[in-house]
C-alpha positions in Angstrom: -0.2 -1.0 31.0 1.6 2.2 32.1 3.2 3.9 29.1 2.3 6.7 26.7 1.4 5.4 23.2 2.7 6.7 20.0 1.6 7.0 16.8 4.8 7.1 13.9 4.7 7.0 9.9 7.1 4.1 9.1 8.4 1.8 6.2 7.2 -1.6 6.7 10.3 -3.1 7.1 11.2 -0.7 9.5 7.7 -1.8 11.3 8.5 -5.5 11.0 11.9 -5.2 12.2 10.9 -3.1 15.0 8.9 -5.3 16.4 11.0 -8.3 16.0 13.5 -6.2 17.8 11.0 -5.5 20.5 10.7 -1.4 19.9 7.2 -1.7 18.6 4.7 -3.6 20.3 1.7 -3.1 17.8 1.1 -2.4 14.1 -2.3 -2.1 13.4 -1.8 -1.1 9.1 -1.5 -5.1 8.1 -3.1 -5.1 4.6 -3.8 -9.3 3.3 -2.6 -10.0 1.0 -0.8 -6.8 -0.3 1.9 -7.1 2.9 2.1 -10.9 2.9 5.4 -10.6 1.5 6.5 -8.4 4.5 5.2 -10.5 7.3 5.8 -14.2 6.4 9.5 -14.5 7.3 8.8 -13.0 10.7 5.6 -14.9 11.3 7.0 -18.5 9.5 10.7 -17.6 9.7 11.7 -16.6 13.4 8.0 -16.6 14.8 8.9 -12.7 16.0 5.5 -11.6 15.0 1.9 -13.1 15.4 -1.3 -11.7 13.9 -3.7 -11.3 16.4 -6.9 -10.8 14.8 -8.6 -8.6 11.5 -9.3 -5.1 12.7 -11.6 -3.6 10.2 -13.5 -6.2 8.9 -15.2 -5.3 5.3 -12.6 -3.0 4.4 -11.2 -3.1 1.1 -7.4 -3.3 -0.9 -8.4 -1.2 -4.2 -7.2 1.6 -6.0 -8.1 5.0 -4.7 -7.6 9.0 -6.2 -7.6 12.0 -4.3 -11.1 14.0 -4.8 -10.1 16.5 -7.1 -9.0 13.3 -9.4 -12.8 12.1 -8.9 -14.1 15.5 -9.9 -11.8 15.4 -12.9 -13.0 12.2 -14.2 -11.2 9.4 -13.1 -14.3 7.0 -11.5 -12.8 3.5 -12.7 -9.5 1.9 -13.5 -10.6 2.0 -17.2 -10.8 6.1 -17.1 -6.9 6.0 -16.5 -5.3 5.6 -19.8 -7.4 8.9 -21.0 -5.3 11.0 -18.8 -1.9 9.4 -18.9 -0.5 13.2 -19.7 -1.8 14.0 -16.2 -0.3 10.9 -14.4 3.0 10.7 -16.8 1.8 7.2 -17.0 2.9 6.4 -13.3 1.2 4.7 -10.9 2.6 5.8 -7.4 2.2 2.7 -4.6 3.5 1.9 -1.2 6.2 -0.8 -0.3 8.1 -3.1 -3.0 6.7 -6.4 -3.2 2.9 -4.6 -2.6 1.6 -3.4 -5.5 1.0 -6.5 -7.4 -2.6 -5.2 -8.3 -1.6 -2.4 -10.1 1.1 -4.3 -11.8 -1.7 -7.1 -12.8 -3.9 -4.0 -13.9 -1.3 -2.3 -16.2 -0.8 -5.9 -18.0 -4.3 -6.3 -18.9 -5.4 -5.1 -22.1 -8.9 -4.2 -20.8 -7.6 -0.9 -19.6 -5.6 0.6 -21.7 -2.1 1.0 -19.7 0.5 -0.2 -21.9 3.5 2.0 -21.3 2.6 2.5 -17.4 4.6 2.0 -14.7 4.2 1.4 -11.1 6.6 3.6 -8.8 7.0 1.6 -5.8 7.5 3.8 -2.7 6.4 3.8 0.8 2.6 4.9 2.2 4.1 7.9 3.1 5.9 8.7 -0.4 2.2 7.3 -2.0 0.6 10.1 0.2 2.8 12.5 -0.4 2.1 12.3 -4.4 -1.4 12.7 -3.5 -1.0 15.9 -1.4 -2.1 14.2 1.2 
C-alpha cells in the first residue's frame, strides 16, 4: 500500500476519534463487549468506523494478575478479598465505561469484595500498575 506502519499505545477515545478523523486506519485491540460503549456512536452514530471481522477467535475478556500475583496465591476471583491489604482493595482496569465485570464482581457477595473499588484508567495506566 506504500507506507510504513506504526504501532502506538493510545486511549480508546483517542483511537476512535482518530480514525473517524482519518489519522488511524486500523485498530486491531476491539474487545466485545467490554468496548461497545466506545464504538457504537461511531459505528451507529456517524458510520465513521466499521468492524471488519473477529481477529483472535477463542480469546477471552477475564480478569488476569501478573505471575508473581499467581505465585502468591491469587488463582480465582474468590482468593481476592484474602489479600485486600495487598491490593488496597482496588481493582485497577482500562477505559471508563469498560470494566463492568469487575464492577458486577465486587457487587456479588460470592466473593467477598465489599469495600472494593474499581479505578478506571486506560490499558496503558492498567499495565503500568502491573509493572508491566
Amino acid at each position: 500500500l506504500g507506507y510504513e506502519p506504526q504501532s502506538e499505545v493510545l486511549g480508546i477515545n483517542v483511537i476512535y476519534e482518530g480514525m473517524k478523523n482519518k489519522d488511524l486506519d486500523l485498530f486491531l485491540g476491539y474487545w466485545d463487549p467490554a468496548m461497545v460503549t466506545y464504538y457504537e456512536p461511531y459505528k451507529k452514530g456517524d458510520g465513521s468506523i466499521e468492524n471488519v471481522r473477529v481477529n483472535l477467535v477463542g480469546a477471552k475478556y477475564t480478569f488476569a494478575v501478573p505471575t508473581y500475583v499467581w505465585d502468591a496465591g491469587v488463582k480465582d476471583l474468590s482468593d481476592l478479598h484474602k489479600f485486600a491489604d495487598k491490593f488496597g482493595k482496588k481493582m485497577y482496569g482500562i477505559e471508563p465505561g469498560s470494566n463492568q465485570l469487575m464492577m458486577d464482581a465486587i457487587a456479588d457477595p460470592q466473593f467477598g469484595l465489599d469495600g472494593w473499588q474499581v479505578v478506571e484508567s486506560s490499558e496503558a495506566g492498567m499495565l503500568s500498575e502491573v509493572g508491566y
